[in-house]
C-alpha positions as CSV (number, residue, x, y, z in Angstrom):
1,X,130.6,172.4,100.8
2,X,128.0,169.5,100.8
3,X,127.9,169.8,97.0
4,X,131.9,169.3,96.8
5,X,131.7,166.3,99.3
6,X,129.1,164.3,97.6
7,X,131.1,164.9,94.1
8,X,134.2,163.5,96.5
9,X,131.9,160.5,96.9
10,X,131.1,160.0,93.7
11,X,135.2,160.4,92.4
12,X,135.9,158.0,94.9
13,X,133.4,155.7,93.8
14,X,134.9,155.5,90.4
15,X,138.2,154.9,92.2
16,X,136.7,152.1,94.5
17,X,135.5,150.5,91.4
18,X,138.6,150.5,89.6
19,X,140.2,149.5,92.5
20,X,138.0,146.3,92.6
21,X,138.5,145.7,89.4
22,X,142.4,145.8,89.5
23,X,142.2,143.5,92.3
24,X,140.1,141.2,90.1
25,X,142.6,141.6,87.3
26,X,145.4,140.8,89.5
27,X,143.8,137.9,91.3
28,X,142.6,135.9,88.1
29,X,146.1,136.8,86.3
30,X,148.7,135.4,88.8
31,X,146.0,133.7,91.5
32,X,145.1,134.3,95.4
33,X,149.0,133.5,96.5
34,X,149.7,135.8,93.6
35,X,147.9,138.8,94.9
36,X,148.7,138.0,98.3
37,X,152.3,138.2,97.5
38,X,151.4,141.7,95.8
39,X,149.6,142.8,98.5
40,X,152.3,142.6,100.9
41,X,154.6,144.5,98.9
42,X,152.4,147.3,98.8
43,X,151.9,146.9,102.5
44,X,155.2,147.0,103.3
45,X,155.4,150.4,101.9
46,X,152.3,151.7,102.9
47,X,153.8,150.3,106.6
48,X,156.8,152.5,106.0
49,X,155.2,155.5,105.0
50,X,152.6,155.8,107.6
51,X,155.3,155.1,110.6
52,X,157.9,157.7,109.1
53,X,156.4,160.0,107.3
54,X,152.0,160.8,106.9
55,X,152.0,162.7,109.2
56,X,153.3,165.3,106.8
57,X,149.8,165.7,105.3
58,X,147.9,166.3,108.3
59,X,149.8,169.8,108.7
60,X,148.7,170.3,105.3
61,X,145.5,170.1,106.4
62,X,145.9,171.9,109.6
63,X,148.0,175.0,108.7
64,X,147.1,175.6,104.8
65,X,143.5,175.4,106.1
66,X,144.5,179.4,106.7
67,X,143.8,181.1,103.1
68,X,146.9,182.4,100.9
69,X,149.6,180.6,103.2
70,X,152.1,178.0,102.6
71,X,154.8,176.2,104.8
72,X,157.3,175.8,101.8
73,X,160.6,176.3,104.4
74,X,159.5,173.2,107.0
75,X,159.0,170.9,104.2
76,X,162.7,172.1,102.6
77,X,163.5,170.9,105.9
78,X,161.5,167.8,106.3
79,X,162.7,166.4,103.5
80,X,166.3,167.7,103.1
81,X,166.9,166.7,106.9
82,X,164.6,163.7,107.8
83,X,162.9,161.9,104.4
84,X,165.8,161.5,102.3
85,X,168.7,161.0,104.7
86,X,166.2,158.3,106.5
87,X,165.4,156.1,103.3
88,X,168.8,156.5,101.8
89,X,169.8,154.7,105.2
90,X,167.6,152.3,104.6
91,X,168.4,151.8,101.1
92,X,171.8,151.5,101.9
93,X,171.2,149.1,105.1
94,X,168.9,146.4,102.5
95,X,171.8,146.1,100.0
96,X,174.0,145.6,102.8
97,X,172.3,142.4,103.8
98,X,171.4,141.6,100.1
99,X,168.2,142.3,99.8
100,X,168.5,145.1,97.0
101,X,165.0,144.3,95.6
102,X,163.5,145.1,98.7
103,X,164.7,149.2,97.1
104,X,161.9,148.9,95.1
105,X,159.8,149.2,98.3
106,X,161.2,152.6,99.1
107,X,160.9,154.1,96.2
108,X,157.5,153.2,96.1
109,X,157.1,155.1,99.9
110,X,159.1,157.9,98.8
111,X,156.5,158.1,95.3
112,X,153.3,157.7,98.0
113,X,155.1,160.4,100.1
114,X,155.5,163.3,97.5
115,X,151.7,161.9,95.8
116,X,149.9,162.8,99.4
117,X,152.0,165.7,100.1
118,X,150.9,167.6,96.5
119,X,147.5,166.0,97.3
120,X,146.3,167.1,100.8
121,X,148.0,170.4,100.0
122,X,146.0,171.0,96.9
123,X,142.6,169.7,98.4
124,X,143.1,172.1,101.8
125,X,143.8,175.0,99.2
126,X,140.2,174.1,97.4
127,X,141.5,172.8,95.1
128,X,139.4,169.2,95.7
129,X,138.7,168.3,91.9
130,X,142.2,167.5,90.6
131,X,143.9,166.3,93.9
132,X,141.0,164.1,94.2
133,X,140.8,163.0,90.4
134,X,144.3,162.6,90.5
135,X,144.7,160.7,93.3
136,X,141.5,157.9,93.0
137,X,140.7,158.1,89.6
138,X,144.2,158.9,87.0
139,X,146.1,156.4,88.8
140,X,144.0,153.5,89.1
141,X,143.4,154.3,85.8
142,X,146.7,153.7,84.8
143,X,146.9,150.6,87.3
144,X,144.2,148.7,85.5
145,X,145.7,149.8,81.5
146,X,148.9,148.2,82.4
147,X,147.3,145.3,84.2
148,X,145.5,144.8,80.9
149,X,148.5,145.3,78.9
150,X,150.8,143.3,80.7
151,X,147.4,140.7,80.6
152,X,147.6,141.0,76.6
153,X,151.7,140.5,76.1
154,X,151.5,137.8,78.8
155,X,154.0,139.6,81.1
156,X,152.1,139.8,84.4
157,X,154.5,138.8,86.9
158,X,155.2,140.5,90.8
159,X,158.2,142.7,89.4
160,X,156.3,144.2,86.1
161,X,153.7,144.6,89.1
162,X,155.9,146.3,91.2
163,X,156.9,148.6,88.1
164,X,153.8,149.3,87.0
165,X,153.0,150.4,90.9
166,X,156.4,153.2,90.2
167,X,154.5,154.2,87.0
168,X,151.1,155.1,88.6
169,X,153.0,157.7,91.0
170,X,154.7,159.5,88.5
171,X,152.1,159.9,86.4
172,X,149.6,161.2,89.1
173,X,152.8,163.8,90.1
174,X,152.9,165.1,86.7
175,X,149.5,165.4,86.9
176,X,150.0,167.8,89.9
177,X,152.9,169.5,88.2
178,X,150.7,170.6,85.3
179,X,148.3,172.1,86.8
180,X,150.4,173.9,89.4
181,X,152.4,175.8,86.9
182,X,149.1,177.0,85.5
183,X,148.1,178.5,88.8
184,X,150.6,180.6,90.1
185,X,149.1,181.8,93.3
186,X,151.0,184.3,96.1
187,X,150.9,182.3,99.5
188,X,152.6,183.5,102.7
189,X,155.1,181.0,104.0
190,X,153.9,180.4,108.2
191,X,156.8,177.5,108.4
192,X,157.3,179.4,111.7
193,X,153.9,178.1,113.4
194,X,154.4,174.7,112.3
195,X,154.4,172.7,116.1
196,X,156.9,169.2,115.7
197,X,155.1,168.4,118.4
198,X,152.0,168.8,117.3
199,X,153.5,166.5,114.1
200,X,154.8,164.2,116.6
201,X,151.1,163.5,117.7
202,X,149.6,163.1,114.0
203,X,152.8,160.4,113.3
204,X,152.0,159.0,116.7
205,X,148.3,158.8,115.8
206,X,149.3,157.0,112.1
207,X,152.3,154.6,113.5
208,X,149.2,153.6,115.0
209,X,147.3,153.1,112.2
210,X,149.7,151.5,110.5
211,X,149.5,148.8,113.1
212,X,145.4,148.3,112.4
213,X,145.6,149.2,108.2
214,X,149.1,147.6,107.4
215,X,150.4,145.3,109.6
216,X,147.6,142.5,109.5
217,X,148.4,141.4,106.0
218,X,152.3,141.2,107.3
219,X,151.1,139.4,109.9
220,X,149.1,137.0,108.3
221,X,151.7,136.4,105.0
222,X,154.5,135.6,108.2
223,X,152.1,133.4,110.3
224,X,150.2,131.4,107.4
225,X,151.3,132.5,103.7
226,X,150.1,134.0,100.7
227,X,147.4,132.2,100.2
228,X,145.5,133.5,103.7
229,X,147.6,137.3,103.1
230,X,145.4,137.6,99.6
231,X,142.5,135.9,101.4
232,X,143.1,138.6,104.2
233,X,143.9,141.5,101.9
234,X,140.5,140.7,99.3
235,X,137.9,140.6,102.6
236,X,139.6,143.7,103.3
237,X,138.6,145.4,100.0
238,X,135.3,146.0,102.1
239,X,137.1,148.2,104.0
240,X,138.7,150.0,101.4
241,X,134.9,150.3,99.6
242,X,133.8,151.6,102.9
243,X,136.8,154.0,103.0
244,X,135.6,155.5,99.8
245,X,133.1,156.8,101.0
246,X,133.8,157.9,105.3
247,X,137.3,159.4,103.4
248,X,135.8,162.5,101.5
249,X,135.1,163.6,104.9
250,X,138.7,163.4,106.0
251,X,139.6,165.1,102.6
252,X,136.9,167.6,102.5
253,X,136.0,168.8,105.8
254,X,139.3,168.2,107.8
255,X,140.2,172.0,106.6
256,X,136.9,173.2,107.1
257,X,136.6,172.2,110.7
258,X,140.2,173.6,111.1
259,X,138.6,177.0,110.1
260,X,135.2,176.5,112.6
261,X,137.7,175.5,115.7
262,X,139.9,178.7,115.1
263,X,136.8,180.5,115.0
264,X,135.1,178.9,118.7
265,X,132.3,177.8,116.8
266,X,131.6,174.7,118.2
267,X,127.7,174.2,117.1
268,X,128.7,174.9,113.4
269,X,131.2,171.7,113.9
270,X,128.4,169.7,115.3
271,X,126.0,170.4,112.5
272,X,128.7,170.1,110.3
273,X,129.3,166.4,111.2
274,X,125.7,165.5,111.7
275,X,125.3,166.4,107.9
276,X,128.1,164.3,106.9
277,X,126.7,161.6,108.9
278,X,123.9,161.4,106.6
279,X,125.4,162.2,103.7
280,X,127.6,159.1,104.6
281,X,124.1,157.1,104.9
282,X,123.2,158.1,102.2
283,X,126.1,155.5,100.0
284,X,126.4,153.0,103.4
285,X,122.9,152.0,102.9
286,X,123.1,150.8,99.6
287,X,126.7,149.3,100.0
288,X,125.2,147.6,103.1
289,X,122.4,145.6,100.6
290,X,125.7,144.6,98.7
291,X,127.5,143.3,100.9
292,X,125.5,141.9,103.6
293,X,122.8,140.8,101.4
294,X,124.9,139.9,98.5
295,X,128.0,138.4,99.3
296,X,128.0,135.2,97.3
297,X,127.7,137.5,94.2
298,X,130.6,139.7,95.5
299,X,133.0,136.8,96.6
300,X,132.3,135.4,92.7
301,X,133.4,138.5,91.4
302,X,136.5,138.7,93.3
303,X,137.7,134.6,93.9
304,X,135.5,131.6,93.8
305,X,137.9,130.3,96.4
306,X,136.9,132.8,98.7
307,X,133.3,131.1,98.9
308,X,134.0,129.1,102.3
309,X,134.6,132.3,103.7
310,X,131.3,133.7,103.3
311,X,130.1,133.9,106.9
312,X,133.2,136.1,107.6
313,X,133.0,137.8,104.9
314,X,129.4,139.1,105.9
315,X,130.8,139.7,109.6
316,X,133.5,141.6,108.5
317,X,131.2,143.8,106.0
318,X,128.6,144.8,108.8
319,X,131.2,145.9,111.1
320,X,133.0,148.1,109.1
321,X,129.4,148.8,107.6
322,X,128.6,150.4,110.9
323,X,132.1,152.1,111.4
324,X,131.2,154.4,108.8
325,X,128.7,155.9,110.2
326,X,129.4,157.0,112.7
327,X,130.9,160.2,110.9
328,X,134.8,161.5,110.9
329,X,135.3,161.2,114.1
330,X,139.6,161.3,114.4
331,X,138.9,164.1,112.0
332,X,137.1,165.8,114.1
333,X,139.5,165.3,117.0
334,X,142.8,165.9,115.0
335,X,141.3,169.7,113.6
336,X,140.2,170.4,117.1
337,X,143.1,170.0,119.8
338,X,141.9,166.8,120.8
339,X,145.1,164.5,119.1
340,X,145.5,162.8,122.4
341,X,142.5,161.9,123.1
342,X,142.5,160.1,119.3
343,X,145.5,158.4,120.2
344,X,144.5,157.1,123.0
345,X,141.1,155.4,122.1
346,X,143.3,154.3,119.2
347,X,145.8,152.8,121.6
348,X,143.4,150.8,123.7
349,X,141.6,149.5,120.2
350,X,144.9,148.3,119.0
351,X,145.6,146.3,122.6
352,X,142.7,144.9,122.3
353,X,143.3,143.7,118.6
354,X,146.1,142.3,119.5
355,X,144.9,140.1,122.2
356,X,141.6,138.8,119.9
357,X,144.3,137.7,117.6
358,X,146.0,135.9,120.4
359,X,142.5,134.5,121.3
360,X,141.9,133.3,117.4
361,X,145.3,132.2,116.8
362,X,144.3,128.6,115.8
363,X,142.2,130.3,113.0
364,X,144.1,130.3,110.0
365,X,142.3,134.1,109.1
366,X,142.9,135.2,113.0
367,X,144.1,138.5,111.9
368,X,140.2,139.1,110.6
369,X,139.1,138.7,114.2
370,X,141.6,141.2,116.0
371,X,140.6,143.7,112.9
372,X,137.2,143.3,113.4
373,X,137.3,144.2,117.2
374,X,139.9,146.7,116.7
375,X,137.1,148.9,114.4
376,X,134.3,148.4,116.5
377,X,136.1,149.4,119.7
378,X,137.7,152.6,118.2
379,X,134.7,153.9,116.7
380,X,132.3,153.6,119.7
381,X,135.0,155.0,121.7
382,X,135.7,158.0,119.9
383,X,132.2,158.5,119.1
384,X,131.3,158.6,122.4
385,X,134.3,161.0,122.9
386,X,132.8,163.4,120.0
387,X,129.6,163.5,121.4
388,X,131.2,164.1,125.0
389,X,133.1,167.1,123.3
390,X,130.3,168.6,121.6
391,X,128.1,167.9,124.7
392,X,125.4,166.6,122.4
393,X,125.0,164.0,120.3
394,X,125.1,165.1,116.7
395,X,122.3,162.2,115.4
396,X,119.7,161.6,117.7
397,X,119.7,157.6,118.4
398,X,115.7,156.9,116.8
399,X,117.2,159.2,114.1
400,X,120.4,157.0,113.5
401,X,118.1,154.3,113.8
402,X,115.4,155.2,111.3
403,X,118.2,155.2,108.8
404,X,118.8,151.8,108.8
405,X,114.9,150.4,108.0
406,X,114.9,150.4,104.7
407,X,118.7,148.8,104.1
408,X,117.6,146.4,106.4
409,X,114.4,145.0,105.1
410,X,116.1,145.0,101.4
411,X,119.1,143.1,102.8
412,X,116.2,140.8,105.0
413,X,114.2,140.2,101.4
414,X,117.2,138.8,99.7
415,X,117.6,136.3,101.9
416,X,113.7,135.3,102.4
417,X,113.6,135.4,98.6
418,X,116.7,133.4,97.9
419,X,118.2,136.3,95.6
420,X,121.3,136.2,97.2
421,X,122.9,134.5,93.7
422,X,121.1,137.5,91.8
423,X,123.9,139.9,90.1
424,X,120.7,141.6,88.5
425,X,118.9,141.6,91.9
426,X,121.8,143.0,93.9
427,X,121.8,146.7,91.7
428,X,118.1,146.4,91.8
429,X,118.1,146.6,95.4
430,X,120.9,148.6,96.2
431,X,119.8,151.2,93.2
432,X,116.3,151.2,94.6
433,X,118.1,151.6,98.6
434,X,120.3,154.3,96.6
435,X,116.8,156.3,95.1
436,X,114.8,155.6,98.5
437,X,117.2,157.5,100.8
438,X,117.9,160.7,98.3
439,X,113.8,161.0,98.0
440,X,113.4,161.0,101.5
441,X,116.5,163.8,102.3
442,X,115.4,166.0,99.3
443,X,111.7,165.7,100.7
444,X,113.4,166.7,104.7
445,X,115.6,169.5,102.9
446,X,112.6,170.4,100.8
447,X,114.6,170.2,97.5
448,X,117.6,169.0,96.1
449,X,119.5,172.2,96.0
450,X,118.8,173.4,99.6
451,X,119.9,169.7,100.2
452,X,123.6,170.5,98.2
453,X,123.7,173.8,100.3
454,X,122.8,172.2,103.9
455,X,119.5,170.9,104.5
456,X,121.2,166.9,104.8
């Protein structure tokens, strides 16, 4: 399993780099209040889709985590009676006040919807290689060729964009389609045992989310414009980077600590996340020398009018920096009957983000505050709830800190050396943070494969 999560991490990688890079793409084609336009867009449906309809994927992860089954009748259901009736409403209701381009928006949810579905399903079933490859790597792929296409016949505008957005989808589902009509596997349908209200807590638990990942950008395109929304939505590409490498966890272990809570065996979860926890470390530290120490180099990269905001930009990166880890902790408590408790450390988090905005609003980047709060406060909470539930901590606290030494004295050298310009100097570091903290886990596991197997 540790083998198949750090090849998550390193898929995801790729995909955070080609993410990056169609961000850059974007950015220098059509500008910051070009991108920031874009971004909202994309928000918008990403808003949509994790109010209505994610939660779809976590029973995915829950119930196929079962071997051989399948809960083919509930989603004939879900979709016939909920998903296509809601967003032909909608659909309907945007034309009415005309505002048909705004359709575009839902096509792109319904798309994300069916992408997810095929994806969670697949990766719960094992099968982690295509749903991941299809999902981070073929269409970003695709995303960056048509940026560079569109670059080349000098047709980059928000509605090719848009289009190209559409394409991406469909060519990651076709991607699914092929492989699933080479594997024709016999699954028992359990559409029976499906809870709604156990659904009703994982949508409650992403309506949420939606609020913390989505809504900012929104916020910030209404309140100040584009120009701040792409500012906004370019800071957080940290958390994005960051996401890359705390979501394998979600993707990976979410059905495997499904299985360990069906089973009462509570220790195996807690060794279960203290071995992602430093797995995690393992790409945080390095990340950490990037950002932290390197952010004038990173800022170039992405906008040279994103320079003033370097102070932020390093404030933002150490708090989500931190955030990550600190392990899968709503993972933990979504595959183990603890939704509520998710929700409500969620809930409090997103109060309290709302009221550092308030606090900030003279800042033209407020929404950068209340996010910054908002991640810190959910992630001691619910780490402290984890810890509470397993009745032990699964990283000892010297431990958690001996982690950070060498991150931190490469991130402290940069800046008493002045290398903080230094594209060459930044991999240097980060390669040599990279090397340090896989020689010293392979020396603790006493060799790289009893590492793989579960020595991290």
């Amino acid at each position: 399993m540790n083998a198949i999560f750090l090849l998550s991490v390193i898929l995801k990688g790729i995909g955070a780099i080609l993410e990056i890079l169609v961000q850059v793409l974007v950015t220098r084609g059509i500008g910051v209040d070009g991108y920031g336009m874009y971004a909202t867009w994309i928000n918008a449906a990403d808003l949509i889709f994790w109010i209505c309809f994610s939660a779809l994927t976590k029973c995915n992860t829950y119930y196929l985590s079962a071997p051989g089954t399948k809960i083919h009748q509930f989603k004939k259901r879900y979709y016939g009676v909920y998903v296509i009736p809601l967003v032909s409403a909608a659909a309907v209701a945007v034309c009415l006040f005309g505002k048909s381009q705004y359709c575009v928006i839902l096509l792109i949810t319904l798309l994300e919807l069916r992408v997810l579905d095929k994806s969670s399903a697949l990766l719960t079933q094992r099968h982690q290689i295509i749903s991941l490859t299809g999902e981070y790597i073929l269409g970003r792929s695709i995303l960056v060729a048509g940026v560079l296409l569109l670059q080349a016949l000098g047709t980059l505008s928000q509605t090719t964009l848009m289009l190209l957005y559409l394409i991406q989808y469909v060519g990651i589902l076709l991607l699914f389609f092929i492989f699933q009509r080479k594997r024709k596997e016999t699954r028992q349908d359990i559409s029976s045992e499906v809870s709604l209200r156990k659904w009703g807590d994982y949508q409650r638990a992403d309506l949420i989310q939606s609020m913390i990942g989505q809504m900012p950008v929104l916020l910030q395109f209404f309140f100040t414009g584009a120009f701040e929304a792409g500012v906004v939505s370019i800071v957080l590409t940290v958390k994005k980077m960051i996401n890359f490498i705390s979501g394998p966890s979600a993707k990976v272990f979410l059905p495997e600590f499904s299985r360990l809570y069906r089973s009462g065996k509570k220790d195996e979860i807690r060794d279960c996340f203290a071995s992602i926890m430093r797995i995690q470390m393992l790409f945080v530290g390095p990340l950490s020398v990037v950002l932290v120490g390197y952010p004038h180099v990173i800022l170039r990269v992405m906008a040279e009018e994103l320079l003033p905001y370097t102070f932020l930009f390093v404030c933002c990166s150490m708090v989500f920096v931190f955030t990550a880890t600190l392990g899968p902790c709503s993972g933990v408590l979504q595959m183990t009957g603890n939704e509520k408790k998710d929700n409500h450390c969620r809930e409090l988090a997103l109060l309290v983000m709302f009221v550092v905005m308030w606090l900030f609003r003279s800042d033209s980047l407020f929404v950068l505050y209340g996010l910054c709060a908002q991640a810190f406060l959910e992630a001691i909470g619910k780490y402290g709830y984890v810890c509470y539930w397993m009745k032990k901590s699964p990283v000892g606290v010297l431990t958690y800190l001996r982690w950070w030494i060498f991150p931190a004295v490469m991130i402290v050298l940069s800046y008493l050396l002045h290398l903080g310009d230094s594209f060459l100097w930044m991999i240097l570091t980060a390669g040599v943070a990279f090397i340090f903290g896989v020689v010293c886990e392979w020396r603790k596991a006493g060799g790289f494969q009893e590492m793989l197997k579960g020595g991290l």
